[in-house]
C-alpha beads as a LAMMPS data file, in Angstrom:
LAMMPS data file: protein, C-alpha beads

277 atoms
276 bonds

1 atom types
1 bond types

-500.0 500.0 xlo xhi
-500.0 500.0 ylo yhi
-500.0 500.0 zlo zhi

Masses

1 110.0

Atoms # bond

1 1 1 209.145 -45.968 177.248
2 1 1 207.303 -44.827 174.349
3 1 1 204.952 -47.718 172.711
4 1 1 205.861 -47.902 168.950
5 1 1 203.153 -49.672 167.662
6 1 1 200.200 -47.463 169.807
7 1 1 201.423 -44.511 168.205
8 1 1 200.849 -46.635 164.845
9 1 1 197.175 -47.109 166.079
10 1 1 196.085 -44.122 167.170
11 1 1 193.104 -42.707 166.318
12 1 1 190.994 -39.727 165.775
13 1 1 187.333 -40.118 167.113
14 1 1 184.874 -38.258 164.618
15 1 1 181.131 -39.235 166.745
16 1 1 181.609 -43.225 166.569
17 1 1 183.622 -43.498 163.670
18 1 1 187.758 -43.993 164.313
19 1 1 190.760 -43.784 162.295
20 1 1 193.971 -43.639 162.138
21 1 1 196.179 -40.664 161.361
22 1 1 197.263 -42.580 158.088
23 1 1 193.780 -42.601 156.949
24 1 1 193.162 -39.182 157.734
25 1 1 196.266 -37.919 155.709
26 1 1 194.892 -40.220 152.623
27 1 1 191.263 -38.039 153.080
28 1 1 192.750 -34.959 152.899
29 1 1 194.542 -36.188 149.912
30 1 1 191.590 -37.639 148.377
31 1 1 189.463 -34.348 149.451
32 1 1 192.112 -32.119 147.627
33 1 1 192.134 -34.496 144.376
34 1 1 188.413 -34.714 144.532
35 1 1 187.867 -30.579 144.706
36 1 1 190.667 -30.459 141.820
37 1 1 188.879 -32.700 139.651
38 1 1 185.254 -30.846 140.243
39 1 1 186.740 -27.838 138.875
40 1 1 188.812 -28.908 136.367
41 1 1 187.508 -27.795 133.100
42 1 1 185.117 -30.212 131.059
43 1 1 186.404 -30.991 127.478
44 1 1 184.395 -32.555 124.788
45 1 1 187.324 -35.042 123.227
46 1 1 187.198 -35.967 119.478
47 1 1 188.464 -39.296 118.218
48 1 1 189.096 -39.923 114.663
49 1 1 190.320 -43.068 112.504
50 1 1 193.095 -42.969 110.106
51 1 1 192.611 -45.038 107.388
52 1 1 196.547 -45.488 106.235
53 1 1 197.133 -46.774 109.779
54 1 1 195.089 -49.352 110.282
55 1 1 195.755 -53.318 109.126
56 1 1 195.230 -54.730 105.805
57 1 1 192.090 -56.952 107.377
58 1 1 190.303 -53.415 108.221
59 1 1 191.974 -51.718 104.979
60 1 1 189.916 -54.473 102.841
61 1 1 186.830 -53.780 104.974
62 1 1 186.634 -49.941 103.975
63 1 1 187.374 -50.700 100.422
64 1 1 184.202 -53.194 100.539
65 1 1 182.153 -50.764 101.904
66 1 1 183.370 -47.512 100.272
67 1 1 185.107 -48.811 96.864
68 1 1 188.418 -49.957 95.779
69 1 1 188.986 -46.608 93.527
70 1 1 190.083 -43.620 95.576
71 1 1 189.431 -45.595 98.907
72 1 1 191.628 -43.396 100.965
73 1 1 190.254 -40.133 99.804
74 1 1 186.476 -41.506 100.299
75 1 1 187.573 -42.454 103.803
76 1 1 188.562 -38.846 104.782
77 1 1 185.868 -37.313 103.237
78 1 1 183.444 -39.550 105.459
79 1 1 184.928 -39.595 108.624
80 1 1 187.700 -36.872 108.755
81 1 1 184.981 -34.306 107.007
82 1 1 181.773 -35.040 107.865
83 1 1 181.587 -37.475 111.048
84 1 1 183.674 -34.851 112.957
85 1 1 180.502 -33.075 112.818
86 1 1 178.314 -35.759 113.883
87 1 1 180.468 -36.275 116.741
88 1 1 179.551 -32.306 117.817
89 1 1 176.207 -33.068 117.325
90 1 1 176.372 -35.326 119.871
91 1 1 178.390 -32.257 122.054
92 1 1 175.639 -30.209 120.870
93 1 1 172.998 -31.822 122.628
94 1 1 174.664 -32.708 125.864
95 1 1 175.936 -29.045 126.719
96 1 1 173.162 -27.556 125.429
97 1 1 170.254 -29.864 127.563
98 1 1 168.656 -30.878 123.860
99 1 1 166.138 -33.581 123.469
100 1 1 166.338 -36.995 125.721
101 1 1 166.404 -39.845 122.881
102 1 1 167.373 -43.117 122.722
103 1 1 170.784 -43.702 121.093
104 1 1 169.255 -44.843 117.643
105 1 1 167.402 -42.063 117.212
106 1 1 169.903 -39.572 118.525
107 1 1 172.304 -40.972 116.252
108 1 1 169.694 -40.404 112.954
109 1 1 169.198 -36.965 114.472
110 1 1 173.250 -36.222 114.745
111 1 1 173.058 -37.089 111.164
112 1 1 170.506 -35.194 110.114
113 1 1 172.636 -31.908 111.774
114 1 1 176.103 -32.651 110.238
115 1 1 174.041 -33.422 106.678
116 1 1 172.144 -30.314 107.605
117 1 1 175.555 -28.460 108.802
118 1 1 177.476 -29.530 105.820
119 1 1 174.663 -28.273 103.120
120 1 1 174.614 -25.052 104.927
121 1 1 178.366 -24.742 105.126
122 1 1 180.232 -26.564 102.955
123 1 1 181.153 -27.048 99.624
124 1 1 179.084 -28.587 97.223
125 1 1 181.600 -31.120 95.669
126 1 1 181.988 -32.472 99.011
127 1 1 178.292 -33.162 99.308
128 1 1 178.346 -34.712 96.076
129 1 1 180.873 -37.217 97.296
130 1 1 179.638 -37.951 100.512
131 1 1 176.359 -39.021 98.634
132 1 1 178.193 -41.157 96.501
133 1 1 180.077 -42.889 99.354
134 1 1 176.964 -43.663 101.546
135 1 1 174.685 -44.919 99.179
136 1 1 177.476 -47.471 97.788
137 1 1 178.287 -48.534 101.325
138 1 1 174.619 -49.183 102.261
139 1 1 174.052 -51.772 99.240
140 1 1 178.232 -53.086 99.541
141 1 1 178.530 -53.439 103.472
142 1 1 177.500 -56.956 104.609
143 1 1 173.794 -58.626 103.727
144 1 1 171.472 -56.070 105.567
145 1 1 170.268 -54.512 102.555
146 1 1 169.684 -57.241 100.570
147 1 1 167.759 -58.902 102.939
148 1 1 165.418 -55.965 103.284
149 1 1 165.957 -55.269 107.289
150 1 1 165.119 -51.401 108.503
151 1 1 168.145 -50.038 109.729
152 1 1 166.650 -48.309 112.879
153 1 1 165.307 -51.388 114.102
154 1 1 168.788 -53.398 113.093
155 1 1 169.876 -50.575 115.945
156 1 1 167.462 -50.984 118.517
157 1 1 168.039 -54.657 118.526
158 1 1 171.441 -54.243 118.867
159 1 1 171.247 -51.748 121.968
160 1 1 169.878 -51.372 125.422
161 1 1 168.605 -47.876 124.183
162 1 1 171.328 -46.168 126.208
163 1 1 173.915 -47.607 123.997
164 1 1 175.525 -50.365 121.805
165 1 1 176.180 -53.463 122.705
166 1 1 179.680 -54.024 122.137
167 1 1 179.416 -56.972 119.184
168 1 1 177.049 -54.196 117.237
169 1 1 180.528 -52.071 116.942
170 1 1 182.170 -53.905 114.058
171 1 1 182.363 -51.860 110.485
172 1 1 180.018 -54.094 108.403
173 1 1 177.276 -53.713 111.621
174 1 1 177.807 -50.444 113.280
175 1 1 178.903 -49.474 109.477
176 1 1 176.226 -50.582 107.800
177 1 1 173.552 -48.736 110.399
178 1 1 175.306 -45.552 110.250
179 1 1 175.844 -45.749 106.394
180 1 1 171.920 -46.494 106.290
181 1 1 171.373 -43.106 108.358
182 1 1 173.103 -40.564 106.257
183 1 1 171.569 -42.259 103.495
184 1 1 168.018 -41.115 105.223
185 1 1 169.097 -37.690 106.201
186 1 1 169.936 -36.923 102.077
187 1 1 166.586 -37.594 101.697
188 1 1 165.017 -36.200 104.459
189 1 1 166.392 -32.911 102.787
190 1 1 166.213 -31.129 106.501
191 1 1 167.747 -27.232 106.796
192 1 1 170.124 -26.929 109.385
193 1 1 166.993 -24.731 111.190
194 1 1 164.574 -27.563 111.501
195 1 1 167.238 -30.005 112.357
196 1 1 167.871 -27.668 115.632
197 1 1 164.382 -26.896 116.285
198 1 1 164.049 -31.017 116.514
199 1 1 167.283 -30.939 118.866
200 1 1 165.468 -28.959 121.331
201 1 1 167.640 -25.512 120.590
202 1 1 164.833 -22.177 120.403
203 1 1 167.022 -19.741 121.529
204 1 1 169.666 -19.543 118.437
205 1 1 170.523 -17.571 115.337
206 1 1 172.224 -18.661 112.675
207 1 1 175.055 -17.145 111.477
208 1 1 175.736 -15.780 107.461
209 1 1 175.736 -19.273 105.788
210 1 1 179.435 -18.981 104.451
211 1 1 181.220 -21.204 102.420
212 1 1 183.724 -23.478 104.263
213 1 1 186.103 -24.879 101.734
214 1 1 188.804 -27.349 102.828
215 1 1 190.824 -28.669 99.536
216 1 1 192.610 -31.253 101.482
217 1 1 191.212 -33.363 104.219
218 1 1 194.147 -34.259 106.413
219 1 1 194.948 -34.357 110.143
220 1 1 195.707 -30.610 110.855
221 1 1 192.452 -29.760 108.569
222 1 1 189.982 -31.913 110.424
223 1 1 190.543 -30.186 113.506
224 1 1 190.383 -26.716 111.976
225 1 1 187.295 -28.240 110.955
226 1 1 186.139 -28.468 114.374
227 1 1 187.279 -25.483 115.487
228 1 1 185.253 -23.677 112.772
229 1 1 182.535 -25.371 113.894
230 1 1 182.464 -24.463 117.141
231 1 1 183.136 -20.858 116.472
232 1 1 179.882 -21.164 114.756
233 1 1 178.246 -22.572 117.659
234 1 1 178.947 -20.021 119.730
235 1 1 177.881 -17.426 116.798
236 1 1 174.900 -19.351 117.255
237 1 1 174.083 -18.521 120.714
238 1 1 174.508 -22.419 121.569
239 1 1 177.396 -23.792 124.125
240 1 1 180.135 -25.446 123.720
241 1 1 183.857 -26.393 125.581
242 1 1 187.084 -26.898 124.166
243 1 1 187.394 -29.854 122.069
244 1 1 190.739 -31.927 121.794
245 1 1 190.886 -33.755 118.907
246 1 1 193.082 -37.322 118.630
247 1 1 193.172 -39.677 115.779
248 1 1 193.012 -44.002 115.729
249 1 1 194.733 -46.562 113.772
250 1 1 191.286 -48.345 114.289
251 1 1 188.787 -47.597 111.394
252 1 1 186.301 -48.406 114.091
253 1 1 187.319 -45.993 116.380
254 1 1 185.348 -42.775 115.422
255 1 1 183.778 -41.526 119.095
256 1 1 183.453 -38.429 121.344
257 1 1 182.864 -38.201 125.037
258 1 1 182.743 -35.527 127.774
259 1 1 186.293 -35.636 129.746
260 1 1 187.704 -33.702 132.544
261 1 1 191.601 -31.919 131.909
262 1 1 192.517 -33.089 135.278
263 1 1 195.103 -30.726 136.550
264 1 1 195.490 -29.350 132.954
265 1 1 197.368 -32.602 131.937
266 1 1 195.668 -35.747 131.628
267 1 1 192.127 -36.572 130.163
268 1 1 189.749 -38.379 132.526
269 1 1 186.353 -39.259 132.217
270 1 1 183.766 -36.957 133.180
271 1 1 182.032 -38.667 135.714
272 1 1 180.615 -35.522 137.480
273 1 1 178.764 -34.937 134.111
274 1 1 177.909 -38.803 133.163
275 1 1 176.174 -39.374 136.357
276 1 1 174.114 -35.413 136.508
277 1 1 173.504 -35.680 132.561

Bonds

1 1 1 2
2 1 2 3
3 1 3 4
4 1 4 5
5 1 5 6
6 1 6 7
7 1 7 8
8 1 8 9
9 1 9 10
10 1 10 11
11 1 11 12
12 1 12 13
13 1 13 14
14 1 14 15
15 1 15 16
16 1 16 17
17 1 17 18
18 1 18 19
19 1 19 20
20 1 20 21
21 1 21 22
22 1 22 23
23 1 23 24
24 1 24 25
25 1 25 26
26 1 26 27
27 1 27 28
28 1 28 29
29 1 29 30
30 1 30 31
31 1 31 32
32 1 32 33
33 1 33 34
34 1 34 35
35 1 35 36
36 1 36 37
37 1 37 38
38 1 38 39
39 1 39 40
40 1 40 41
41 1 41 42
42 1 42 43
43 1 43 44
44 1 44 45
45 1 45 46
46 1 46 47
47 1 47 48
48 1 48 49
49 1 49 50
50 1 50 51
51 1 51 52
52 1 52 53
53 1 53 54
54 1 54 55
55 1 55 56
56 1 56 57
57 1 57 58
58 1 58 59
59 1 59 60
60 1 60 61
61 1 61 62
62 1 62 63
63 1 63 64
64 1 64 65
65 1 65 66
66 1 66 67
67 1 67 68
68 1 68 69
69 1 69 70
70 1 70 71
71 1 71 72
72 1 72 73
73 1 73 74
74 1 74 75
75 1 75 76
76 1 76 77
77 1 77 78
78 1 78 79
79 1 79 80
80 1 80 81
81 1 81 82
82 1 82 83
83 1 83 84
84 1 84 85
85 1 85 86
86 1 86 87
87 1 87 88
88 1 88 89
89 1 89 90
90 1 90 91
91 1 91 92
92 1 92 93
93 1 93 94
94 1 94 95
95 1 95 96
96 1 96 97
97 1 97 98
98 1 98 99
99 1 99 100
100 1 100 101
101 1 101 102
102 1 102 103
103 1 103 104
104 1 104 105
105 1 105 106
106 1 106 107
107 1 107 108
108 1 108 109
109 1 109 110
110 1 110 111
111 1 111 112
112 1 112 113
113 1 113 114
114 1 114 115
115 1 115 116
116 1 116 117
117 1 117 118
118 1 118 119
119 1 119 120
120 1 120 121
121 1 121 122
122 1 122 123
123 1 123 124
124 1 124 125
125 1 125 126
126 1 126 127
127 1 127 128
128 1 128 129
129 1 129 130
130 1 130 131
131 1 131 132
132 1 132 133
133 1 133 134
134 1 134 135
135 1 135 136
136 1 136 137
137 1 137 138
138 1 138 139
139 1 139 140
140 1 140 141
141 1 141 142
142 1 142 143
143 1 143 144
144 1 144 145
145 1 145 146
146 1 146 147
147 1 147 148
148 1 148 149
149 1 149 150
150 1 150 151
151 1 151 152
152 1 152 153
153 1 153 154
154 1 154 155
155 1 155 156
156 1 156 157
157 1 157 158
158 1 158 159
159 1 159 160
160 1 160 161
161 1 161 162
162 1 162 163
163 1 163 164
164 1 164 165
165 1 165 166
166 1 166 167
167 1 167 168
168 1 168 169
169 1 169 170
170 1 170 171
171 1 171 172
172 1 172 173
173 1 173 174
174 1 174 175
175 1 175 176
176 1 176 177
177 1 177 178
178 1 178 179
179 1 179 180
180 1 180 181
181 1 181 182
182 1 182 183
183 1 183 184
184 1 184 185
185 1 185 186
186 1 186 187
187 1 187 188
188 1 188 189
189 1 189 190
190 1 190 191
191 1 191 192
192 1 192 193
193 1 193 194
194 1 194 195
195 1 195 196
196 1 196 197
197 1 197 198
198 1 198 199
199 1 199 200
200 1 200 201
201 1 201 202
202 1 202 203
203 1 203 204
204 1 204 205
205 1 205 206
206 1 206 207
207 1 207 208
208 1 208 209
209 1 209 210
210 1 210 211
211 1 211 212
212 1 212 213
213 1 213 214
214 1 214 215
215 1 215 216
216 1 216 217
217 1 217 218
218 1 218 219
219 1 219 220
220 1 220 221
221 1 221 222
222 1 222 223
223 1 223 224
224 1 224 225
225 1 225 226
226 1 226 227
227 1 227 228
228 1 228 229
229 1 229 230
230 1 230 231
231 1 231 232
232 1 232 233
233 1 233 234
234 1 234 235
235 1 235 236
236 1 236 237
237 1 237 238
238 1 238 239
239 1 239 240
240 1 240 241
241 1 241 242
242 1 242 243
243 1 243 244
244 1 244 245
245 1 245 246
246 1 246 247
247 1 247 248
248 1 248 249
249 1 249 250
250 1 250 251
251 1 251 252
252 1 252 253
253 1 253 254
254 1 254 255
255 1 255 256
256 1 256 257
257 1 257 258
258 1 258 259
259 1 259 260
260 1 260 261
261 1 261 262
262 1 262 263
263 1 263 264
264 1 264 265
265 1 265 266
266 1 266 267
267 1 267 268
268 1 268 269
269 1 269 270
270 1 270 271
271 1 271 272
272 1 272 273
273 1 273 274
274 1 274 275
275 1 275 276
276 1 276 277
């Protein structure tokens, strides 16, 4: 009589180490996943905050910070314009093996590129605006600037110089420090050449400094925007992946990350990269 339950236990000796034929049909599994997921292609992943989305609560929070007239408009201009292109700064340095900083002053030198980026490329009205907008937000969001406190060390006391603690991400706070930054790169007055010396990048040549005019910031425009960009890069000489772009009903939500399209599909963190970078 054949024994049921020993054929449930049997096992496959490996040296010392046993298990069972159930186990050893989940390793192969997890093998294949594994060697599907190494080779998937690495994305760099965009997210963007809509403005008309979001609640009232965070609707009266950007109108503190960026003005009750033309609120909407300002909002786009700021983060569907010009902090798409922080956001491949970040990209910029991570593919590229740029400069090791800690994440206050990377984020002052991302800001320095896309101010740098945006004077080289883009239209002058723009620039004008975006001016406008971020020195009104640095004396209208929260008490920071009327109590005299230096923005970069506001950041370092709110991070563990790898990142943000998690409070810090709130518009007046976060807001407020990244308002203060732009604010510096205007008048820093870098060229988009010393801003990628100081990024670590030698090996590069920049491309005819065209015009990029975009008469209505919208959805389908900021990731042309991107795409324009990165066409550039390349021009450049510099690397970059894909990028897939997705937008938030969060005003809060403006990040990018490394990701891996596993199986072409789905978007999964890029662990592979986080833990070699």
């Amino acid at each position: 009589m054949i024994n049921k339950n020993k054929i449930k236990e049997t096992y496959l000796i490996f040296g010392k180490i046993k298990i069972t034929k159930v186990d050893f049909v989940a390793l192969i599994i997890f093998s294949i996943l594994s060697i599907i997921y190494i080779f998937s292609p690495r994305c760099y992943s965009i997210t963007t905050a809509l403005y008309n989305q979001s609640t009232i609560e965070d609707q009266k929070n950007v109108e503190n910070a960026m003005g009750i007239e033309n609120t909407e408009e300002r909002f786009k201009i700021y983060f569907q314009w010009y902090n798409v292109i922080h956001e491949l700064g970040h990209g910029l340095l991570y593919y590229n093996k740029g400069v090791d900083l800690d994440i206050v002053n990377e984020e002052q030198l991302v800001n320095d590129f896309a101010v740098a980026y945006w004077k080289y490329y883009g239209e002058q009205e723009k620039l004008f605006e975006l001016k406008d907008i971020v020195n009104y937000a640095v004396k209208h969001v929260g008490t920071n600037y009327e109590k005299g406190i230096d923005y970069l060390e506001f950041g370092k006391n709110n991070s563990d110089g790898k990142s943000f603690y998690n409070s810090f991400f709130n518009f007046n706070d976060y807001g407020w420090f990244q308002f203060s930054s732009v604010k510096n790169s205007f008048e820093t007055n870098k060229t988009l050449e010393e801003v990628l010396k100081e990024m670590g990048f030698n090996d590069f040549k920049l491309s005819e400094g065209k015009e990029l005019i975009y008469k209505e910031i919208n959805n389908n425009v900021s990731t042309q925007i991107i795409n324009d960009a990165v066409i550039n890069f390349n021009e450049w000489g510099l690397k970059f992946p894909n990028v897939t772009h997705h937008f938030d009903k969060n005003p809060n939500n403006n990040y990018s990350r490394s990701i891996v399209k596993f199986l072409g599909l789905f978007e999964v963190p890029d662990f592979v990269y986080i833990f070699t970078s």
